[in-house]
C-alpha positions as CSV (number, residue, x, y, z in Angstrom):
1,X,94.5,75.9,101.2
2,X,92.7,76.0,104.3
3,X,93.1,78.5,107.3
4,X,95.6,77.5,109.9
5,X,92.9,79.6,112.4
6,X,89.3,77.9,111.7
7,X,90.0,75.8,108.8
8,X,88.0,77.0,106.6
9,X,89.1,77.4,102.3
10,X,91.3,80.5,101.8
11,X,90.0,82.5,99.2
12,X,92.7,83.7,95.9
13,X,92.3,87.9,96.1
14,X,95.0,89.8,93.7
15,X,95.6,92.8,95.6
16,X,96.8,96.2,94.0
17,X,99.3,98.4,96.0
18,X,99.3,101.5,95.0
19,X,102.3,102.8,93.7
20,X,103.3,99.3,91.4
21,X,101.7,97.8,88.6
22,X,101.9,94.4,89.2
23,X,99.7,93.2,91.9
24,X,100.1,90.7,94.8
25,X,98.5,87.5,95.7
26,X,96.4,87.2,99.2
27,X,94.9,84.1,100.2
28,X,92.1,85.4,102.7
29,X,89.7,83.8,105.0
30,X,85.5,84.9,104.7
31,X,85.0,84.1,108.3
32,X,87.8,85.2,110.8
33,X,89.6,87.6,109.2
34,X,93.1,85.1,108.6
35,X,95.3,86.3,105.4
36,X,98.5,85.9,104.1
37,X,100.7,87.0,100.8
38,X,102.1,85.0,98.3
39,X,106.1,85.2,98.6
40,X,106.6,85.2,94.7
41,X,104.2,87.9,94.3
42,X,105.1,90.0,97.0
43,X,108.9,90.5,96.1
44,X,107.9,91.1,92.9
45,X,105.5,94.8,94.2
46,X,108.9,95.1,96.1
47,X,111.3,95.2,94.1
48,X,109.2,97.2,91.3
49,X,108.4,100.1,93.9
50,X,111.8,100.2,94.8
51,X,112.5,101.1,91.2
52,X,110.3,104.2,91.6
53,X,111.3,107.1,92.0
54,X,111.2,109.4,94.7
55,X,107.8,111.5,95.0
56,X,107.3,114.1,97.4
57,X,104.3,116.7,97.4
58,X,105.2,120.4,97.7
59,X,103.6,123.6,97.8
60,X,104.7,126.9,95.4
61,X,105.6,129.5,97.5
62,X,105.7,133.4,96.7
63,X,108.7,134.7,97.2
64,X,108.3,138.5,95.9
65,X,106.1,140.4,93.7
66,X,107.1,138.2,90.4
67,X,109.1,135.5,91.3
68,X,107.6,131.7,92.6
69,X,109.3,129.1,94.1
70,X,109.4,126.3,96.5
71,X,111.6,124.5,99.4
72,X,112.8,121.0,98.9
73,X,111.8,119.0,101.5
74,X,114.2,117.0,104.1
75,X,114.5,114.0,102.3
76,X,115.3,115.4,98.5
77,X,118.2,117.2,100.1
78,X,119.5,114.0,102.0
79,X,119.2,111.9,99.0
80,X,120.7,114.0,96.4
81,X,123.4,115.7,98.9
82,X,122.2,119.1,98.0
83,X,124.5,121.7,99.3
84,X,123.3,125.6,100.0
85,X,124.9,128.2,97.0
86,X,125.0,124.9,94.4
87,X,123.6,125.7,90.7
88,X,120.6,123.3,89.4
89,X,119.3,123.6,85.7
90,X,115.6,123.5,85.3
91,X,114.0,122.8,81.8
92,X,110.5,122.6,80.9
93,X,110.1,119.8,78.2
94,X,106.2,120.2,78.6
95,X,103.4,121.9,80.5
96,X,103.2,119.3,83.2
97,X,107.0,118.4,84.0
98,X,110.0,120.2,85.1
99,X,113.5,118.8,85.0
100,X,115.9,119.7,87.6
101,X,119.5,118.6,86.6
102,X,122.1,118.8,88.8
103,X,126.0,118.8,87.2
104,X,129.1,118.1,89.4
């Protein structure tokens, strides 16, 4: 392939995203900067961080003299419809997850 700028060879570069596992052709250009994605390739990092879920960084908060907790942010409320006064479950399958279950 050659680059539709200076003409020069385009260069194969498999590029990570961060987030996916598969990664996504980019035919660059070494001397003006020129590159494009691969269409294939592209929809495919799509489509597999669209299966991801949702992952939002929060802070623990102290709430009294014993008791921890946090705020869900904006967009965990939206999503899941989360209404002030509902009842979650929390279970604690391991030291590094938490499982928040919500039952209609």
């Amino acid at each position: 392939m050659k680059c539709p700028k200076c003409e020069s060879n385009l260069k194969k570069v498999e590029v990570g995203v961060y987030g996916a596992k598969q990664k996504a052709i980019s035919y660059q250009c070494p001397k003006c900067d020129y590159f494009e994605f691969e269409s294939k390739s592209s929809k495919k990092v799509v489509e597999e961080l669209r299966e991801t879920p949702l992952k939002i960084k929060q802070k623990i908060v102290k709430l009294s003299q014993d008791r921890l907790g946090m705020y869900f942010n904006n967009h965990i409320v939206r999503s899941l419809n989360l209404k002030k006064g509902e009842n979650i479950y929390a279970s604690v399958p391991d030291k590094n997850h938490i499982i928040l279950e919500i039952r209609s």
